[in-house]
N, C-alpha and C positions, 0 to 999 in steps of 0.2 A: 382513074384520074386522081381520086383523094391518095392513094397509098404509093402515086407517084410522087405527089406533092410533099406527103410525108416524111416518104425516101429522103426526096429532093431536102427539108428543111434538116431531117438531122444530118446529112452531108454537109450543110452549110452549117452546121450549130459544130462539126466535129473540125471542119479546115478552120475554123473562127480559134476553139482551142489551142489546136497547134501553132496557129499564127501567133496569140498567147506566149505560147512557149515559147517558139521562135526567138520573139523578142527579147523574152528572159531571158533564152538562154544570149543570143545577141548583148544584150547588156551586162552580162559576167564578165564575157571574156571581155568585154572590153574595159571595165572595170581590174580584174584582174593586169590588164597588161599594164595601166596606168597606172596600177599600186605596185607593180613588180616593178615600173623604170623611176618609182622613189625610195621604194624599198629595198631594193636591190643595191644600190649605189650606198645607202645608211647600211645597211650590216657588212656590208665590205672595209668600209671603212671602222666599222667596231671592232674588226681583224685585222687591221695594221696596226703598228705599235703608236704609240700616245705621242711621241716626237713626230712622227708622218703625218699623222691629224693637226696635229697643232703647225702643221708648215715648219716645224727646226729642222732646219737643215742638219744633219748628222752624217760624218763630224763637222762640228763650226772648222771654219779657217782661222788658224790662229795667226792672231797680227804681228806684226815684225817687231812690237816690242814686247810680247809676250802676252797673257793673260795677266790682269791683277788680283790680287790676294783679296777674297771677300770675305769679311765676318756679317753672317745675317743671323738677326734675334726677332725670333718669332715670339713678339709677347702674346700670354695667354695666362688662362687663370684653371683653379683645378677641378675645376667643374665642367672643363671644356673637352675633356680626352676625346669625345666623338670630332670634334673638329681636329685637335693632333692625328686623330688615325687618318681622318678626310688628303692631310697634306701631306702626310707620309706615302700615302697610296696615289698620290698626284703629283703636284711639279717637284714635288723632292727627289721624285725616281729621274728626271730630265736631268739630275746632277749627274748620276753614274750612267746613263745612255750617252751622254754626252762628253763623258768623261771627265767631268769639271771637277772631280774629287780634289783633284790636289788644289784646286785653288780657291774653293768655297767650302766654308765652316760653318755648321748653323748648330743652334740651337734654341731649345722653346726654352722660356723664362718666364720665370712664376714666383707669386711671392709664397708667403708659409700656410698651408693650409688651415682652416678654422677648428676642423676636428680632427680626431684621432683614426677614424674610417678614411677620411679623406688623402689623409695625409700616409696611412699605410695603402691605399691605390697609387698615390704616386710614388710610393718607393717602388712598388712593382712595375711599376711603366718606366720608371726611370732605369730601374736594372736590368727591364727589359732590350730597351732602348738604345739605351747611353746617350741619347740628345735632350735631357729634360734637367734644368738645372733651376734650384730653387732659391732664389737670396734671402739671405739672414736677415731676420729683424723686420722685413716688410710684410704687411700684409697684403692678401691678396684683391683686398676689394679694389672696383675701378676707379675711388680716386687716389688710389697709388700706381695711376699708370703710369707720371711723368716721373716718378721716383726710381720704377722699375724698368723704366727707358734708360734712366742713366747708370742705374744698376748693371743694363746689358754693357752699355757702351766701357762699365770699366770692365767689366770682364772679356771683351774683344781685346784688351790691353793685357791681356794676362799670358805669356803664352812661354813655353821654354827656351833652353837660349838653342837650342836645335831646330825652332820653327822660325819662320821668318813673319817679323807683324806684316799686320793687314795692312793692306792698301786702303781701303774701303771698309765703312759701317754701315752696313743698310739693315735697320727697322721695317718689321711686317709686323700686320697682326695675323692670329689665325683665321680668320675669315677671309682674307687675302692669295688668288694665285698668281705667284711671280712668274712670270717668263724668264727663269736663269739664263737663257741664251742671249734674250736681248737686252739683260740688264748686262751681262758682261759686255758685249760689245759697245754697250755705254758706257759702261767706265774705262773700256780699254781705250775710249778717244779722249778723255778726259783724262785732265793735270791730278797728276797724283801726290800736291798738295794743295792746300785751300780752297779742296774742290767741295759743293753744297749744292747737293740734286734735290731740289722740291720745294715746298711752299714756305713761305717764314715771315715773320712780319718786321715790318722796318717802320714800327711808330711809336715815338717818343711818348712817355707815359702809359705806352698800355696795361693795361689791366686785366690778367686772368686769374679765377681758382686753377688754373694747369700752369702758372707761373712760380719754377723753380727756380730759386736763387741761390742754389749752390753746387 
């Protein structure tokens, strides 16, 4: 009787293990299937190109009166190149997938660097490059940004008599991603003169240190 009962308990202590397992194994797969139907859908989409992710439609439709000519100035400063690589490797590539080359011009704008190291890094990024251009006489610290804002804007005025000026000036900073798609299709509905996309103030006597007056 005792070495039946024996029997009997490690039988029960050996089905109790496996029911153990059972369960574990029970709870993997079902874990695993749950992490495969979010997981699975994220790396598929990390293998479509960057336009498919982001919903652009490619090619955009182009509108009946054509695409407009954009100058964008990406200000930035020369301490910033991790962020210039950030945008070069992101919505900047949406210019040539999308094919917008001929009608968007950009470049980053910076004023003169502090040092002699600094300032021979951005010759090699700029020669690297060709999108990095630097204005005379300004400094780079951030309270020369409205200086270096209008810096850009006269330089979108610069262009040869073979290019045709801009439609359009649009200011980024580089911490900024433009959707190129949907900023064309905004200015393609908009009047292509005394048109002013964004915030501004309209009060009599204000007061800023970012107030330029000339």
């Amino acid at each position: 009787m005792k070495s039946a009962a024996s029997k009997a308990a490690r039988l029960l202590v050996r089905a109790q293990r496996w029911r153990r397992r059972l369960c574990w194994l029970l709870l993997v797969l079902a874990l695993a299937v749950v992490g495969g139907s979010l997981v699975l859908p994220w790396l598929a989409s990390l293998l479509q190109p960057s336009c498919v992710r982001l919903g652009v439609r490619a090619p955009l439709v182009v509108p009946a009166g054509g695409w407009p000519r954009v100058f964008i100035a990406v200000t930035s400063a020369h301490q910033h190149a991790g962020r210039r690589a950030a945008v070069r490797s992101s919505w900047l590539r949406l210019i040539d997938r999308l094919a917008l080359g001929p009608f968007v011009t950009y470049k980053f704008v910076l004023g003169q660097p502090r040092n002699d190291d600094d300032r021979a890094a951005l010759e090699r990024e700029a020669t690297a490059h060709g999108d990095t251009v630097v204005l005379d006489g300004l400094d780079d610290g951030y309270q020369a940004l409205t200086a270096k804002t209008l810096g850009a804007m006269r330089l979108s005025l610069q262009h040869d008599a073979a290019q045709m000026p801009f439609d359009f000036y649009f200011k980024a900073d580089d911490d900024v991603f433009v959707r190129v798609d949907r900023l064309l299709e905004a200015l393609a509905a908009a009047p292509r003169t005394s048109a002013y996309l964004g915030c501004f103030y309209r009060c009599p006597g204000f007061v800023s240190h970012w107030f330029h007056n000339s």
